[in-house]
C-alpha positions as semicolon CSV with decimal commas, in nm:
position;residue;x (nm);y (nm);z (nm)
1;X;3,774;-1,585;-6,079
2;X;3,453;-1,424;-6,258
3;X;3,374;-1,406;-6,534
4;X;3,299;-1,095;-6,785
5;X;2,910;-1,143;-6,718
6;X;2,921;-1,109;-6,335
7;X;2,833;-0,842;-6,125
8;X;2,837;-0,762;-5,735
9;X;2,508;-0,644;-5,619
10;X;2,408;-0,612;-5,294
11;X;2,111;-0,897;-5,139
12;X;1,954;-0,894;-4,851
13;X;1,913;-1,278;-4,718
14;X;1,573;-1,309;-4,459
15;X;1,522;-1,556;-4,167
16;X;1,329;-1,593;-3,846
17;X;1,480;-1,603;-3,554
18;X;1,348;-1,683;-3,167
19;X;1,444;-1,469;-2,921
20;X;1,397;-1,547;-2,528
21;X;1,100;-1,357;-2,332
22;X;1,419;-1,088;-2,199
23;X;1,571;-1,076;-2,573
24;X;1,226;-1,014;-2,666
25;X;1,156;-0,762;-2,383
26;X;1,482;-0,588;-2,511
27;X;1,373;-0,538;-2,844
28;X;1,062;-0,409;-2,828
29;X;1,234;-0,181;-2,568
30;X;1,467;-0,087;-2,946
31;X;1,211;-0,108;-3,125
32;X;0,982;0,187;-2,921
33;X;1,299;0,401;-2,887
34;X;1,323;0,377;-3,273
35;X;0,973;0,496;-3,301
36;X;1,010;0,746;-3,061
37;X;1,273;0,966;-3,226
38;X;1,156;0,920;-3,559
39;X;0,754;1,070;-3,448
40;X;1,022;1,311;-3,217
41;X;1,238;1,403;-3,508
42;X;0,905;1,446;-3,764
43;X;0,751;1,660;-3,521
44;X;1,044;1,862;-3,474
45;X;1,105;1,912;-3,846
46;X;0,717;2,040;-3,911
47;X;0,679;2,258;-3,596
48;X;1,037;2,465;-3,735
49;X;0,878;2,491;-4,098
50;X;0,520;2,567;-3,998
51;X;0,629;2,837;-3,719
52;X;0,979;2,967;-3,852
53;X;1,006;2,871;-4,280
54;X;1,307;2,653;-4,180
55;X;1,422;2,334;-4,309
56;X;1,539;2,068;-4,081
57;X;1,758;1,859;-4,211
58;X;1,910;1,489;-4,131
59;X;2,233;1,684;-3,964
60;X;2,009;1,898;-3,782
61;X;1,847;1,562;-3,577
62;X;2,173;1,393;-3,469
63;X;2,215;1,708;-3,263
64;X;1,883;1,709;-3,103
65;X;1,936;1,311;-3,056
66;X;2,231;1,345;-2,851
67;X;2,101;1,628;-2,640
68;X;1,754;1,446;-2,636
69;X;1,955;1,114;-2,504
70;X;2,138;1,392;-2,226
71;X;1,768;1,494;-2,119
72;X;1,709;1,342;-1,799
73;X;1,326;1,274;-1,904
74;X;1,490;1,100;-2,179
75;X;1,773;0,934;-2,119
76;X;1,640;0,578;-2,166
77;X;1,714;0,672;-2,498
78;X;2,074;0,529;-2,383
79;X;1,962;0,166;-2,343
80;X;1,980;0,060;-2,688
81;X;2,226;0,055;-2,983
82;X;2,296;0,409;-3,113
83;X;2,276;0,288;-3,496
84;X;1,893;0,199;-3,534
85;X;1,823;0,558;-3,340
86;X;2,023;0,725;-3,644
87;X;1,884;0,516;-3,899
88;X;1,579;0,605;-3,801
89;X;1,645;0,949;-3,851
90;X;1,791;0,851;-4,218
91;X;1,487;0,709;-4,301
92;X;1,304;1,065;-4,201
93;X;1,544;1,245;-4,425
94;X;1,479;1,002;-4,674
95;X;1,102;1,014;-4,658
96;X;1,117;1,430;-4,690
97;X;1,361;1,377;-4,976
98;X;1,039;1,151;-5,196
99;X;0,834;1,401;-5,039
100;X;1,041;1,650;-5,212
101;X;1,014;1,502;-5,530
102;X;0,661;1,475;-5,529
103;X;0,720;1,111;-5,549
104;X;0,487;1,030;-5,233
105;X;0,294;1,201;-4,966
106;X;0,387;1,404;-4,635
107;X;0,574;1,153;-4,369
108;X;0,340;1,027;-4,138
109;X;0,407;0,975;-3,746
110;X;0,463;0,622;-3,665
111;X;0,159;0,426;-3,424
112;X;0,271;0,176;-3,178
113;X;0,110;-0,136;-3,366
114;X;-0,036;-0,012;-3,672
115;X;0,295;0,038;-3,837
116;X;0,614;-0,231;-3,916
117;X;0,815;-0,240;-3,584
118;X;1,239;-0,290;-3,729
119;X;1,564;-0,155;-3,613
120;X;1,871;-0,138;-3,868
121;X;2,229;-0,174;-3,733
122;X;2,521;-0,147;-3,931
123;X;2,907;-0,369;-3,910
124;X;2,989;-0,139;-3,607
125;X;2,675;-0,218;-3,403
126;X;2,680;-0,594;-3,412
127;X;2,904;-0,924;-3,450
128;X;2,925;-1,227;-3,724
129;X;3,153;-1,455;-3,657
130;X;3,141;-1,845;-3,636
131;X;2,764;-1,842;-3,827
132;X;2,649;-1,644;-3,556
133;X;2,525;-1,282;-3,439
134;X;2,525;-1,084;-3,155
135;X;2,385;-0,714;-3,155
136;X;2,520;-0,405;-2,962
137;X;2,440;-0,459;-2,604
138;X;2,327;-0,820;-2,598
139;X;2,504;-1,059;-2,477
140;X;2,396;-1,387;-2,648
141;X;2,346;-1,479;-3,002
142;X;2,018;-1,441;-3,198
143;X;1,891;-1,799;-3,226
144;X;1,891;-1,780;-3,614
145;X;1,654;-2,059;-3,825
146;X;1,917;-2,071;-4,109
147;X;1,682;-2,178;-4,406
148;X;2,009;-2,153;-4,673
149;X;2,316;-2,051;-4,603
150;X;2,478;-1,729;-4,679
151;X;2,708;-1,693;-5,007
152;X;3,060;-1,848;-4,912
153;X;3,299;-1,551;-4,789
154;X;3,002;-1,320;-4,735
155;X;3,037;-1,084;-4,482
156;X;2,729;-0,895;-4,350
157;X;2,722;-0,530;-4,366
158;X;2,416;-0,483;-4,245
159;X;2,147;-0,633;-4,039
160;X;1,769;-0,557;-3,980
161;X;1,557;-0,728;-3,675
162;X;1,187;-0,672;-3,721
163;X;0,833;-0,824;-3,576
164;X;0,551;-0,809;-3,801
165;X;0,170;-0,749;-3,659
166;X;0,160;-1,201;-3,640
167;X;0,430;-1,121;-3,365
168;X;0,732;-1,286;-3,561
169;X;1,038;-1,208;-3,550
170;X;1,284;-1,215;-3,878
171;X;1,629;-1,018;-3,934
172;X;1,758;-0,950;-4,297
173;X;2,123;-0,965;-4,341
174;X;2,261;-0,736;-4,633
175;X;2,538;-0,913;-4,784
176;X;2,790;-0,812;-5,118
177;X;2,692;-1,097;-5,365
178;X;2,861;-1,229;-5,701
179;X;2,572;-1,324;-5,956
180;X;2,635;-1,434;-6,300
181;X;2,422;-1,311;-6,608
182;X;2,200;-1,596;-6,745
183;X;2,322;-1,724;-7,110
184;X;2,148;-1,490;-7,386
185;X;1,885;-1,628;-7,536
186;X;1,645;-1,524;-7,875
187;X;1,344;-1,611;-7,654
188;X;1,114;-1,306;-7,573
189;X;0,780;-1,295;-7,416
190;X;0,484;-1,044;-7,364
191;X;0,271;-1,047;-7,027
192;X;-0,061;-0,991;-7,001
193;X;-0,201;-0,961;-6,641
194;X;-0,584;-1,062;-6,542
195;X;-0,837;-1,159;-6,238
196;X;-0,929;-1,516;-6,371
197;X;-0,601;-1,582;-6,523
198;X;-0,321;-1,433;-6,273
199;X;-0,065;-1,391;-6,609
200;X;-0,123;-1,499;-6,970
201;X;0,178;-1,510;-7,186
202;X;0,187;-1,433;-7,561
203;X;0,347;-1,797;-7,586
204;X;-0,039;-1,884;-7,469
205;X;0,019;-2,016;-7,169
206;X;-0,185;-1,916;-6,928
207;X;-0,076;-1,918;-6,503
208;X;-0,407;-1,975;-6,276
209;X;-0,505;-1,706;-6,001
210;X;-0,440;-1,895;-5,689
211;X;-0,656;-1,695;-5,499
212;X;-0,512;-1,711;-5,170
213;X;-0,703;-1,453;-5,031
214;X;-1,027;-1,691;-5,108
215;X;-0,912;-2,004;-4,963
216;X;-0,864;-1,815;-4,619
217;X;-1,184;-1,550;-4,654
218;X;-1,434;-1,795;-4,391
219;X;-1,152;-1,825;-4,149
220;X;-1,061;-1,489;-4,170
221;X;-1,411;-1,317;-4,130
222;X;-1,485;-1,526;-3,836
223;X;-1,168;-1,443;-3,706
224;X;-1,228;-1,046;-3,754
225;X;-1,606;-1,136;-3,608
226;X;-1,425;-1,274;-3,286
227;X;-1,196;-0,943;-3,272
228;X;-1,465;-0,718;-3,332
229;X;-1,633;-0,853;-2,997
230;X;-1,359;-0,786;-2,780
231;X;-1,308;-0,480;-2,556
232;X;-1,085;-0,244;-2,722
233;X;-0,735;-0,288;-2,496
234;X;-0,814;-0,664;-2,325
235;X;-0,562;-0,940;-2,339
236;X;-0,829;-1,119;-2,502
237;X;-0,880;-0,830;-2,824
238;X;-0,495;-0,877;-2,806
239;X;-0,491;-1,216;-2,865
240;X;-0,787;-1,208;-3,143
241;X;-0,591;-0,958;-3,292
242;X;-0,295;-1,187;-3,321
243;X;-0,505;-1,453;-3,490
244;X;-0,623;-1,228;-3,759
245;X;-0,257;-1,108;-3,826
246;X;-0,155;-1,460;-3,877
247;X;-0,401;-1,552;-4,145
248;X;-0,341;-1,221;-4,312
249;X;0,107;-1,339;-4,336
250;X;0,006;-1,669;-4,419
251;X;-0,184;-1,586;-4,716
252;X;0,091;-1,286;-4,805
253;X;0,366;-1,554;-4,742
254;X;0,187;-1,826;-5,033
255;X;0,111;-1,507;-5,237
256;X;0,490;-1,370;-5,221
257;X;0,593;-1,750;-5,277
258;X;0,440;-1,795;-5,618
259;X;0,504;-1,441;-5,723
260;X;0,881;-1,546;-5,639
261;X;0,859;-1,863;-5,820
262;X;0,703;-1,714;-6,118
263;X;0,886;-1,410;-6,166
264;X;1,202;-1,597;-6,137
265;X;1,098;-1,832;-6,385
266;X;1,014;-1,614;-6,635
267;X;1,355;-1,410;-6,605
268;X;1,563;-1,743;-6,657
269;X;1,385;-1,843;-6,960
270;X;1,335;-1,509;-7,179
271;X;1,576;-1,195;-7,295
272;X;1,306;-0,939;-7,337
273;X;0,975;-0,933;-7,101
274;X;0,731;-0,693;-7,188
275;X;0,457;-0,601;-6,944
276;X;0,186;-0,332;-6,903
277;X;0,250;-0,018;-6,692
278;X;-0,052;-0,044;-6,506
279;X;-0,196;0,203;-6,246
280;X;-0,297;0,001;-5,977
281;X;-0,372;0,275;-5,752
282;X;-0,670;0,388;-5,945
283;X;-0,789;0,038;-6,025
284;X;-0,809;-0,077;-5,655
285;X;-1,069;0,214;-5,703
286;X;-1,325;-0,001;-5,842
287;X;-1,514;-0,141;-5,555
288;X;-1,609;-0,451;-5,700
289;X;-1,297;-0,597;-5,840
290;X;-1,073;-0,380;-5,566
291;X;-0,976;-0,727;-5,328
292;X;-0,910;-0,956;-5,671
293;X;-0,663;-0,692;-5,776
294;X;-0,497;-0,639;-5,460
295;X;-0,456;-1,001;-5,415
296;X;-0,339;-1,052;-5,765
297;X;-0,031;-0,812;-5,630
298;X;0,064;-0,700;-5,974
299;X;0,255;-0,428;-5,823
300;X;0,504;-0,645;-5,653
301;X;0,517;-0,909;-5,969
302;X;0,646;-0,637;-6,144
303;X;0,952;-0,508;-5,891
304;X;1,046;-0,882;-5,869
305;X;1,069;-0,889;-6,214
306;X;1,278;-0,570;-6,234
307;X;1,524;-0,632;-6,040
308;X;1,559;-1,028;-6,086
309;X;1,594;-0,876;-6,451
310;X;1,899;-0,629;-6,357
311;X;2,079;-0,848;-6,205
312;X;2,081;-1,170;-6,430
313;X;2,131;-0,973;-6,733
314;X;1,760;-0,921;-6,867
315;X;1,547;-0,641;-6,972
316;X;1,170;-0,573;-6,894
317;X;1,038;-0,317;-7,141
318;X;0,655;-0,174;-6,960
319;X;0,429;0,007;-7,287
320;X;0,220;0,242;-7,213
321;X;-0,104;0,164;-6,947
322;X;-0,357;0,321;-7,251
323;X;-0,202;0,102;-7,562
324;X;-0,533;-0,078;-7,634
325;X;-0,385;-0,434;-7,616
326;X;-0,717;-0,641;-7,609
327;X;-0,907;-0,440;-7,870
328;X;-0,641;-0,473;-8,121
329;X;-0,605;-0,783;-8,377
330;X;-0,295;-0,893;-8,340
331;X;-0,268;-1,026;-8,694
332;X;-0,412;-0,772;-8,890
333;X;-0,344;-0,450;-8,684
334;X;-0,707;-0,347;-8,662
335;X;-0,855;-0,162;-8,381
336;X;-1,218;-0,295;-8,220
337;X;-1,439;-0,020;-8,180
338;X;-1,569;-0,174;-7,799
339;X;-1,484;-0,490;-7,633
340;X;-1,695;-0,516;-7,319
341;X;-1,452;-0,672;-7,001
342;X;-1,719;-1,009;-7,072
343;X;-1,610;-1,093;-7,431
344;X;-1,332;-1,333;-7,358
345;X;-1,338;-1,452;-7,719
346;X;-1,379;-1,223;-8,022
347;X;-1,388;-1,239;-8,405
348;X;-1,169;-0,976;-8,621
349;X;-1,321;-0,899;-8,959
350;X;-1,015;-1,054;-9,100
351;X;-1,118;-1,396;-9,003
352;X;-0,869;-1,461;-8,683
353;X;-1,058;-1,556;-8,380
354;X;-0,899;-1,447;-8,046
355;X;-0,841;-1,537;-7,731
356;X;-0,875;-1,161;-7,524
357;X;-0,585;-1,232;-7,319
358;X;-0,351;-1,426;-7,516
359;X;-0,407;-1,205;-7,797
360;X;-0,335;-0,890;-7,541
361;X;-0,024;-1,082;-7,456
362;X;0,108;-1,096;-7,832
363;X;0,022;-0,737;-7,902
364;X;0,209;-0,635;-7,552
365;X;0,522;-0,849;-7,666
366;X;0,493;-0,630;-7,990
367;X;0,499;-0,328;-7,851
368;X;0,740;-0,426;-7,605
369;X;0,984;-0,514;-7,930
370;X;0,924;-0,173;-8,089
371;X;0,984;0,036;-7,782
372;X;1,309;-0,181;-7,729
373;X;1,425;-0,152;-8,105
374;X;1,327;0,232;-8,132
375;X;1,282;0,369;-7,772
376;X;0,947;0,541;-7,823
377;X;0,730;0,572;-7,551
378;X;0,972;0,389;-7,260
379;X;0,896;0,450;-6,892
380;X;1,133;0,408;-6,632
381;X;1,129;0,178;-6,391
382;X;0,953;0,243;-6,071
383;X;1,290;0,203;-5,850
């Protein structure tokens, strides 16, 4: 029975799973057809605007599809599953839709290794039953590494297989999920993200940078030495290749970890969050802070936090990216004129001494409050 808290959201559940050299075979077989009539379908959609004015839409592609898989040229388009071949054209129409929007750039074609290799099949193109599943046209079970078990009762609705560039192989199982809201609580807390301190918190706490790009940066430059050797299309640039892509998802995997660990943390303990809506697009611009700040991830901190927040019943409020946080006393209100990135410690003329990035922290939580309370100045969430 639930309870007046709960809601049903929809989770996706990740594993790895090892399939046999002909599995394997078969897949990337998918996984080029998928690629191949999404770049088709792209293709098709730009030659009939730029020649003719005409919009293509999703509609428009499941008819060339079929008569593409009726083509004798290209009727190996047949082989696999006919639900990752339309969801790859759903993912075109949805990419022209943000285009649309102006919310991102013009799709771009899809390169045999350079880009995510995954094919999505829905309840009618595979089987769960007994803790196991079996996709359209293969005959055995993926041998699934079960980390946790799925919610009791859940039944998958959908399934993604996908190799990343490190050659592994993982499938994500969308499932219908009960989760019950966390107990309110009065405690509220203002985040204030850095390069030498990952997070500060207006509590003052502060949560050390990890830095897990460092702690691999020797074995990864003299693994992208050994690659850059290599004759472009070898077995042995293949394999150098492969060794670079695994340091590269081990330190994304320790990285995605903490994030995980933190973020979840945080949303457990505190009612209100309140963070900084910061442009990381245009500070990755500065050359010489550009890797810190892309492995800080701040970006991805924040989704986890949004929708960890949405489903357990929080709220995180994000001010605005030019409130001047660090230059202003959080006791006294009072602006500094210029605080130089190297002052970590400054003196207010009222007396308080502050710490740059706890005192940023308070003065986020602050504002945070007021844009909760009143509503002034909110931005919505990225999603």
């Amino acid at each position: 029975m639930s309870s007046v808290g709960d809601r049903v959201v929809k989770r996706a559940y990740k594993f790895r799973f090892y399939p046999t050299p002909e599995r394997a075979e078969q897949l990337v077989r998918t996984f080029g057809c998928v690629r191949y009539v999404y770049n088709r379908a792209l293709a098709e959609r730009s030659r009939a605007w730029s020649q003719e004015q005409r919009r293509v839409n999703y509609a428009d592609t499941s008819l060339m599809l079929t008569q593409w898989k009726r083509d004798p040229e290209t009727e190996w388009l047949t082989e696999p599953s006919k639900g990752p071949l339309q969801q790859a054209l759903r993912n075109l129409q949805g990419a022209f839709d943000k285009f649309w929007r102006k919310q991102t750039g013009y799709p771009q074609f899809k390169r045999k290794g350079r880009s995510k290799d995954s094919a999505t099949y829905f309840s009618n193109c595979f089987t769960y039953r007994d803790g196991q599943i079996r996709l359209a046209k293969q005959a055995e079970p993926l041998s699934i590494r079960w980390s946790r078990p799925l919610p009791v009762g859940a039944v998958p609705s959908q399934v993604t297989v996908s190799r990343d560039s490190a050659g592994r192989y993982h499938i994500s199982i969308l499932v219908e999920e009960t989760i019950s809201a966390h107990a309110p609580t009065d405690a509220t807390v203002g985040v204030d993200a850095g390069i030498t301190s990952l997070y500060t918190f207006s509590t003052g706490e502060k949560v050390s940078n990890p830095r897990h790009e460092r702690k691999d940066r020797a074995r990864l430059a003299k693994a992208q030495q050994v690659l850059s050797r290599k004759h472009k299309g070898s077995s042995n640039r293949a394999k150098a290749r492969l060794k670079v892509a695994r340091i590269h998802a081990r330190i994304a995997d320790r990285r995605r970890d903490h994030l995980h660990k933190l973020s979840t943390r945080l949303v457990r303990e505190n009612q209100v969050i309140a963070i900084e809506d910061l442009s990381v697009r245009n500070m990755v611009r500065n050359r010489s802070l550009a890797r810190a700040i892309s492995d800080a991830s701040w970006s991805q901190f924040r989704s986890m936090l949004e929708y960890k927040a949405d489903w357990y019943g929080r709220t995180v409020v994000a001010i605005d990216r030019f409130y001047p946080s660090s230059k202003t006393c959080s006791t006294c209100g009072r602006i500094a004129d210029r605080l130089p990135l190297d002052i970590r410690e400054w003196t207010c003329p009222c007396g308080t001494v502050h710490d740059r990035d706890i005192n940023a922290a308070k003065n986020i939580l602050a504002a945070g409050l007021a844009v909760e309370a009143c509503g002034d100045g909110v931005r919505p969430p990225r999603s």
